[in-house]
C-alpha positions in Angstrom: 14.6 63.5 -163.8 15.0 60.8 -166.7 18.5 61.1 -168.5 19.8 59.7 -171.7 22.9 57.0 -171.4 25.8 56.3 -173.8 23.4 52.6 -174.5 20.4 54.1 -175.8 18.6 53.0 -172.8 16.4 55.3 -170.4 18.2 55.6 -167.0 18.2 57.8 -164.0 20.8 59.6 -162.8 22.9 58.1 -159.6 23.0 61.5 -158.0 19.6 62.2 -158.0 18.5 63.8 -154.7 15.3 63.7 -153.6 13.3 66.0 -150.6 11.7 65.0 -147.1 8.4 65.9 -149.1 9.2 64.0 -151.9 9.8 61.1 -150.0 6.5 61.7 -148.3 4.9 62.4 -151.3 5.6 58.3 -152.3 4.4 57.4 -149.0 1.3 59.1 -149.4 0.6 56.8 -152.3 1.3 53.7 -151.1 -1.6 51.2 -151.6 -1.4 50.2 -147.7 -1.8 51.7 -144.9 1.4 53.7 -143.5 1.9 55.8 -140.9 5.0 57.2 -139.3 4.9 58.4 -135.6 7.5 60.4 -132.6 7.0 57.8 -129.8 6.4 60.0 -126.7 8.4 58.0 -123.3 8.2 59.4 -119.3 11.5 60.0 -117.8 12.0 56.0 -117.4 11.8 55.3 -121.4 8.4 53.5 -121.0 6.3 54.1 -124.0 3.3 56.1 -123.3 1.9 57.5 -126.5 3.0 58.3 -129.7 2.4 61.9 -131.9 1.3 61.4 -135.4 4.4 62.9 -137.8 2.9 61.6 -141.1 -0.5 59.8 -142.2 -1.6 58.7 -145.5 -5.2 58.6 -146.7 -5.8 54.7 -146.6 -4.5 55.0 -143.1 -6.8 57.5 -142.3 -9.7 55.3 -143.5 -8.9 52.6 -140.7 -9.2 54.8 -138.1 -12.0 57.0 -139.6 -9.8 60.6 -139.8 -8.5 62.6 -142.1 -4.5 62.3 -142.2 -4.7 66.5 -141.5 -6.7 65.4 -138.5 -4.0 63.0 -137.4 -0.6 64.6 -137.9 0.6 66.5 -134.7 -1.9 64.2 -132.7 -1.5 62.0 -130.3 -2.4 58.6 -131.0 -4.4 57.6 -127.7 -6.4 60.8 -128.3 -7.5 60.6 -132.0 -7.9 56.6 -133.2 -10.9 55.0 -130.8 -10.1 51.2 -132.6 -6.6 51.1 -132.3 -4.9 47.9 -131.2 -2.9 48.1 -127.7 -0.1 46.1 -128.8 1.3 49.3 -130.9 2.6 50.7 -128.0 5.1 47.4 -127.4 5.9 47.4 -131.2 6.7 50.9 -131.7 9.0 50.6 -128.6 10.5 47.9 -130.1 10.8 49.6 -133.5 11.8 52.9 -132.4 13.7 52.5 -129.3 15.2 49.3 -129.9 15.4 49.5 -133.2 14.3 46.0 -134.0 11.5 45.3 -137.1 8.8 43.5 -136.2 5.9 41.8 -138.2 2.3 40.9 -137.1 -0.9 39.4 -137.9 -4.0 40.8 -135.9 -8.0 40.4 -136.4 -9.9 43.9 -136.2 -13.5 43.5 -134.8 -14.8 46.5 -136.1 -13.9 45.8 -139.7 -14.2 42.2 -139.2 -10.6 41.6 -141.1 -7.3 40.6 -140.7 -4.2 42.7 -141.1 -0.8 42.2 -141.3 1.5 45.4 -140.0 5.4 46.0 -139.9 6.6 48.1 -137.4 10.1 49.3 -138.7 12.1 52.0 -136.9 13.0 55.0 -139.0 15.0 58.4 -139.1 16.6 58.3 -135.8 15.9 56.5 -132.2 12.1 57.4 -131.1 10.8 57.4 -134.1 8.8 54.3 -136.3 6.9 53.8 -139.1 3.5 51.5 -139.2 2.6 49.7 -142.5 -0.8 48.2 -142.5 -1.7 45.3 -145.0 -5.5 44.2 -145.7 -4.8 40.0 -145.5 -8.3 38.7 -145.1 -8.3 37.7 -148.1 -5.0 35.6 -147.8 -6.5 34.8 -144.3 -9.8 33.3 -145.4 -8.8 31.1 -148.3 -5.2 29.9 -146.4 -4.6 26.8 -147.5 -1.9 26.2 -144.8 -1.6 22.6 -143.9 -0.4 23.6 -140.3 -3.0 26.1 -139.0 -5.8 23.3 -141.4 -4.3 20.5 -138.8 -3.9 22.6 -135.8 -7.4 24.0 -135.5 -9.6 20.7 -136.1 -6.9 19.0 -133.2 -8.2 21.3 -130.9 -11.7 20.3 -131.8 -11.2 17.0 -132.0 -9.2 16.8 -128.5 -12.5 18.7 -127.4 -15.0 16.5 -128.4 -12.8 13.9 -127.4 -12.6 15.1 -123.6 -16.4 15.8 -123.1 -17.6 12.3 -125.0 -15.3 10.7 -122.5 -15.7 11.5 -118.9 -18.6 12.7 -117.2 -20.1 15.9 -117.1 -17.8 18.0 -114.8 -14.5 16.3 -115.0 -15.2 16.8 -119.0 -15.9 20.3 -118.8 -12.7 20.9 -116.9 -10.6 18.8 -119.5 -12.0 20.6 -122.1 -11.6 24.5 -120.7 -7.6 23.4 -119.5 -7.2 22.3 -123.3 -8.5 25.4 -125.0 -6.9 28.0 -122.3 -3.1 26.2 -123.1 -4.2 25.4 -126.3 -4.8 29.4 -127.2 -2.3 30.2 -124.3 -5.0 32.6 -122.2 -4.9 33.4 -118.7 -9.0 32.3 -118.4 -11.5 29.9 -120.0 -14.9 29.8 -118.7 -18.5 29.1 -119.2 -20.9 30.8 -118.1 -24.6 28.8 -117.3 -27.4 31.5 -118.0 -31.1 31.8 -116.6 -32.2 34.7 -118.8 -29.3 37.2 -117.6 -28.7 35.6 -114.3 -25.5 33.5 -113.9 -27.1 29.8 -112.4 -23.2 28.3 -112.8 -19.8 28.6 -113.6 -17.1 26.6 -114.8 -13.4 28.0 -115.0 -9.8 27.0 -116.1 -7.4 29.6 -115.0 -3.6 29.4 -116.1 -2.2 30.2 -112.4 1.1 31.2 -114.1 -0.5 34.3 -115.2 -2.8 37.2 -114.6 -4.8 36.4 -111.2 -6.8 39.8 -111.1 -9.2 38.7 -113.5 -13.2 40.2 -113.0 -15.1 37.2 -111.0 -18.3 35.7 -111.1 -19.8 38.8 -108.8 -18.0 41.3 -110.5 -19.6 39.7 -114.1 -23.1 40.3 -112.6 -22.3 43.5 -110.5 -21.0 45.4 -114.0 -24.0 43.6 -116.2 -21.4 42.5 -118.4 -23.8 39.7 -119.8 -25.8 42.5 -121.1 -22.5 43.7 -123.1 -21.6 40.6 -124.3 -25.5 40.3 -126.2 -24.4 44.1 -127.5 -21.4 42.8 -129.5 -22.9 39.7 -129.9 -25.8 41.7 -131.9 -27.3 38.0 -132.4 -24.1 36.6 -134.0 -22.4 33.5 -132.7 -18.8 35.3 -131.8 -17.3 38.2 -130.9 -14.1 38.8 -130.8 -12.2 42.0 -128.8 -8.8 42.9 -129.5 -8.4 45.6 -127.5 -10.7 46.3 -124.4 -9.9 49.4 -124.4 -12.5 50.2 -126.7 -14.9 50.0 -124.2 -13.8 52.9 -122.1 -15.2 55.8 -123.6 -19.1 54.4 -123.5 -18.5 51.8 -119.9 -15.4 53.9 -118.4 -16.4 52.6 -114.7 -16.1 49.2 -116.0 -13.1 49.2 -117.7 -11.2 51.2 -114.9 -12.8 48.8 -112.5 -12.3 45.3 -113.7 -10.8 45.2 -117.4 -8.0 47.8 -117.4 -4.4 46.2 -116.5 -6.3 42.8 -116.2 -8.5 41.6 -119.9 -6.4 43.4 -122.8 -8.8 40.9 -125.1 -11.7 38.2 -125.3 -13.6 36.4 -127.1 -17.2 35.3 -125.9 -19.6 32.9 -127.6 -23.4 31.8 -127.7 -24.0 28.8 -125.7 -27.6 27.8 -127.5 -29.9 25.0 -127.3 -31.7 25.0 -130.4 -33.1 28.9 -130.6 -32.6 29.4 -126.4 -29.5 31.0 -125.4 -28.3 28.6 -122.5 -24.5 30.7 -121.4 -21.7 31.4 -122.7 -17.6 30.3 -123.7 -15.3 33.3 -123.1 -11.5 33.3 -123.1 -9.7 36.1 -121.6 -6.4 36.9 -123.0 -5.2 34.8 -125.3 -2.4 34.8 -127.6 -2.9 36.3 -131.2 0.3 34.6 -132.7 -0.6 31.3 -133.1 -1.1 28.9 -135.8 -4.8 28.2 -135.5 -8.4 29.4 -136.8 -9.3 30.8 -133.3 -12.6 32.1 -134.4 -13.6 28.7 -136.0 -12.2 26.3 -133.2 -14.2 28.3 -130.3 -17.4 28.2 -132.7 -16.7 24.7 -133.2 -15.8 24.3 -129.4 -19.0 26.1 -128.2 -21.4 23.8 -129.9 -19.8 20.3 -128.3 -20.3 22.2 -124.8 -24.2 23.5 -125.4 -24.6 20.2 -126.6 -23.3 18.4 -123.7 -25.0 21.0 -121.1 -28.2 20.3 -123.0 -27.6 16.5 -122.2 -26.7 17.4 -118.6 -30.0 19.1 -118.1 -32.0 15.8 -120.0 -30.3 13.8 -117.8 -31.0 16.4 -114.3 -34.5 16.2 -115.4 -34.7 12.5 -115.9 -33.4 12.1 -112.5 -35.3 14.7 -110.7 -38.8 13.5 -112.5 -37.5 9.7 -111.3 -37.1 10.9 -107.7 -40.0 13.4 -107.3 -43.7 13.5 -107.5 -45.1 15.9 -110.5 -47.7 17.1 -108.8 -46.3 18.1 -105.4 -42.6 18.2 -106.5 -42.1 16.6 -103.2 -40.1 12.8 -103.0 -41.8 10.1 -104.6 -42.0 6.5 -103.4 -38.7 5.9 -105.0 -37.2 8.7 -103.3 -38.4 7.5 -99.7 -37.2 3.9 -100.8 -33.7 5.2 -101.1 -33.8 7.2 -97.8 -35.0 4.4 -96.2 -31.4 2.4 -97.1 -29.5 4.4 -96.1 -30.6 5.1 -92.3 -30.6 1.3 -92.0 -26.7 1.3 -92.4 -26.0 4.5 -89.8 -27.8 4.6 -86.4 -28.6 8.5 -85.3 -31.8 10.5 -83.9 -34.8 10.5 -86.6 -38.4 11.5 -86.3 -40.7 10.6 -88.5 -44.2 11.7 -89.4 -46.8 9.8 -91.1 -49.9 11.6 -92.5 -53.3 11.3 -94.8 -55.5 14.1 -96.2 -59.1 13.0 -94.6 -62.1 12.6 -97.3 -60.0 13.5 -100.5 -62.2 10.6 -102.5 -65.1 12.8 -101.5 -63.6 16.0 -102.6 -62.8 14.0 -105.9 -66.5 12.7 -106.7 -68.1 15.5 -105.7 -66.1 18.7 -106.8 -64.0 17.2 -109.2 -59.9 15.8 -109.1 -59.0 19.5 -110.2 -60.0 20.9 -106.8 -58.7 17.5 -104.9 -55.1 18.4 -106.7 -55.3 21.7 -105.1 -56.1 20.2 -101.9 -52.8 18.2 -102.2 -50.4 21.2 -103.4 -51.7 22.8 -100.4 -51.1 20.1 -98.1 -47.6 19.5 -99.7 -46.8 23.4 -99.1 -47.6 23.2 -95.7 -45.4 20.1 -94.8 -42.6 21.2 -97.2 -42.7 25.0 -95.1 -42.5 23.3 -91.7 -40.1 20.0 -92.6 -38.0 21.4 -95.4 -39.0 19.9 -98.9 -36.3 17.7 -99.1 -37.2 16.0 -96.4 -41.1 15.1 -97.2 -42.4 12.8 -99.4 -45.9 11.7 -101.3 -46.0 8.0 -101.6 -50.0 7.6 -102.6 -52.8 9.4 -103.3 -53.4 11.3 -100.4 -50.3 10.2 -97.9 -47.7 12.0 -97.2 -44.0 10.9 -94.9 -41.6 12.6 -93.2 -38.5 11.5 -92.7 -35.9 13.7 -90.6 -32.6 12.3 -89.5 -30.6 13.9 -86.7 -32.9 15.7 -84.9 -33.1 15.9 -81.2 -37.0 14.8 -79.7 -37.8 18.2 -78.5 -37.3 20.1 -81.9 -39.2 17.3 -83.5 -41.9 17.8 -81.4 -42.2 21.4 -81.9 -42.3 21.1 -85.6 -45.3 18.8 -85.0 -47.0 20.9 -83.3 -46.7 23.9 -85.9 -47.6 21.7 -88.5 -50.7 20.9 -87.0 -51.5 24.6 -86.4 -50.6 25.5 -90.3 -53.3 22.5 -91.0 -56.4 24.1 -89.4 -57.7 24.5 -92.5 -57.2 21.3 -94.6 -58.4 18.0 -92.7 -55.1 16.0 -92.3 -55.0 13.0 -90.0 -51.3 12.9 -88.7 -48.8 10.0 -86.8 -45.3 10.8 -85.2 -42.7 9.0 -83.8 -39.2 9.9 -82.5 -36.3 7.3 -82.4 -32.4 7.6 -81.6 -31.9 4.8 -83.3 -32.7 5.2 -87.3 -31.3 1.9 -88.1 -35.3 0.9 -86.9 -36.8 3.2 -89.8 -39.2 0.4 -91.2 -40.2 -0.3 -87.5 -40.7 3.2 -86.8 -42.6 4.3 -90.3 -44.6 1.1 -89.6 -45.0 2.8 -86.1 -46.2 6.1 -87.5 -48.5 4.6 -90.2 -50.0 3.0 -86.9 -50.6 6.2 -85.1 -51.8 8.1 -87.9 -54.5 5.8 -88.0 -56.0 6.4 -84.7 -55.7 10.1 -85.6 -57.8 8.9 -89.0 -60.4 7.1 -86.6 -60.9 10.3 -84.1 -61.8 12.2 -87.7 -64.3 9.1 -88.5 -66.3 9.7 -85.8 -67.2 13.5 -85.7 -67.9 12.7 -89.5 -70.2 11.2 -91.9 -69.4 7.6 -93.1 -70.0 8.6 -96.9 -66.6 10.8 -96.8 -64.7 7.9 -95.7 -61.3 7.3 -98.7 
């Protein structure tokens, strides 16, 4: 091959011809990955797979086969973690015979790759060169994607530390879903591997036939997220079709044509896993750490739903009795206002546990609690427990607004049968006028007293409270 020039110089000779085989030979070594494919159209020119003409061995590694397995192959039947977005660049490569360059993150090998897609030979047919970037990717110095990525977090932490709880949530999911340029952001509020709440952005300029909350639960997705979780923080999916061949009735149901990609994160508190941040569908050519923002991103919202359910608590343990779980004083208090500024119907029921000081000194405050917690069962089955209330020791109110007299009544009555077997003295009154209520508890009070005094005389003095 090598020829001797008039200079003394080693040259080559400008006819030199070379074969299809050697050129694949030099493909073959390549030190990337390279492919070469015959893109396979239906009668409208829409790509619908593409037959393996020539694969070289690191190629091969990437998908697992052998380059003999490959060649003559289809692509859709052979590579499992293949990247959908092929099909749209080899049309582009082959049949419009435009280059194209992109970056993409591969879950399974957890790295990035650059690939050119380059048309060759004639029209329908298109090479695939694959380059191993994670190394660029992870020390990138680049002042852009450095300033983009910590914006979005900062705009995050920003949004939440500045409104309360749900309009922050909102601001934050609308700024990561244009942000990343996805068709969904939402978080998912987890009891074990029940959904207790949901909060959504949804671009409504795009995909609308997204899986909902009931699909999520019907198709235990929760339990696929913890798989590719696999205890790490992220996961990232690049192409859901992955997922066919081991949850095929899931895919065709609820993923195919709608979630080409996700990402889903841990929500934790501490070591509990509290939900989860997933984005469906966004865009892979932008100039931003996706992976680190949404890390970043998840730990402002655990924090802040951690602070939501202090705060819940707080409020609930301020309002209710922690022995009952009924209304507390405070909780009657506020009730109380507000039927003084609105007049409707409201009956009200006044009542005391007969001889719990005696049940106390003589079998212990253990047994009288259980005494309570029944009595507070009992009203809170017949009234509703958000309308009852324990105010002392052994007194218990309720307080229902628009009710007519007859119902009210009738509720008494059943109360007083489901108390045949714990000594409560009990006083009612019906109004249709609630802007009375302190008249009418006082009224009640009142009447439960000459119930108490009945009790007093059938028993001993020495049980009196």
């Amino acid at each position: 091959m090598e020829n001797k020039i008039n200079d003394g110089k080693i040259g080559y000779s400008p006819m030199m011809e070379f074969t299809p085989g050697d050129i694949l030979y030099m493909l073959k070594d390549l030190p990337d990955a390279c492919c070469i494919f015959k893109v396979l159209t239906d009668p409208f020119g829409t790509v619908k797979d593409m037959l393996f003409l020539f694969a070289n061995d690191k190629y091969g590694q990437l998908v697992g086969k052998k380059p003999a397995e490959l060649v003559g192959s289809n692509y859709y039947s052979t590579v499992s973690n293949r990247d959908e977005d092929w099909l749209r660049y080899s049309y582009q490569a082959a049949i419009l015979r435009q280059s194209c360059i992109m970056s993409t993150y591969n879950s399974s090998f957890d790295k990035w790759f650059e690939f050119w897609a380059v048309p060759v030979y004639q029209k329908g047919f298109c090479a695939f060169i694959i380059h191993d970037v994670t190394a660029i990717k992870r020390n990138e110095a680049d002042s852009a994607l450095s300033s983009n990525t910590n914006q979005l977090i900062i705009d995050c932490a920003t949004a939440l530390s500045s409104a309360e709880f749900g309009k922050g949530m909102k601001r934050v999911l609308k700024i990561v879903g244009q942000t990343l340029e996805a068709d969904r952001v939402f978080v998912v509020e987890t009891s074990g591997k029940q959904i207790s709440e949901a909060h959504t952005w949804l671009n409504n300029s795009r995909n609308s036939n997204l899986p909902t909350k009931k699909e999520i639960e019907k198709y235990d997705i929760i339990d696929l997220w913890e798989k590719q979780l696999n205890e790490k923080n992220i996961f990232v999916c690049n192409d859901t079709y992955v997922l066919n061949e081991e949850h095929e009735t899931m895919y065709k149901a609820i993923l195919a044509g709608a979630v080409s990609r996700y990402i889903v994160v841990q929500l934790k508190d501490k070591k509990e896993k509290i939900g989860y941040l997933v984005v469906d569908n966004y865009s892979n050519e932008l100039s931003i750490n996706i992976g680190d923002a949404i890390e970043s991103v998840a730990i402002f919202i655990a924090a802040e739903l951690r602070n939501r359910y202090l705060t819940n608590e707080m409020m609930y343990l301020g309002r209710h009795d922690s022995l009952t779980g009924l209304g507390n004083r405070y909780a009657l208090n506020q009730t109380l206002m507000l039927l003084t500024e609105i007049s409707t119907t409201v009956g009200v029921c006044y009542s005391d546990i007969n001889g719990l000081k005696a049940i106390n000194d003589e079998l212990g405050h253990e047994e009288g609690d259980k005494v309570i917690r029944k009595t507070a069962d009992i009203f809170a089955s017949v009234f509703k427990k958000k309308y009852c209330y324990r105010i002392g020791g052994d007194e218990f109110v309720v307080i229902l607004p628009e009710i007519e007299e007859d119902i009210f009544d009738a509720m008494i009555q059943r109360l007083k049968v489901k108390l045949k077997n714990v000594s409560v003295s009990v006083g009612h009154v019906w109004s249709n006028d609630s802007k009375k209520i302190k008249e009418i508890v006082k009224a009640a009070d009142q009447a439960m007293y000459g119930s108490k005094a009945e009790y007093y005389k059938n028993h001993e003095r020495r049980h009196n409270t």
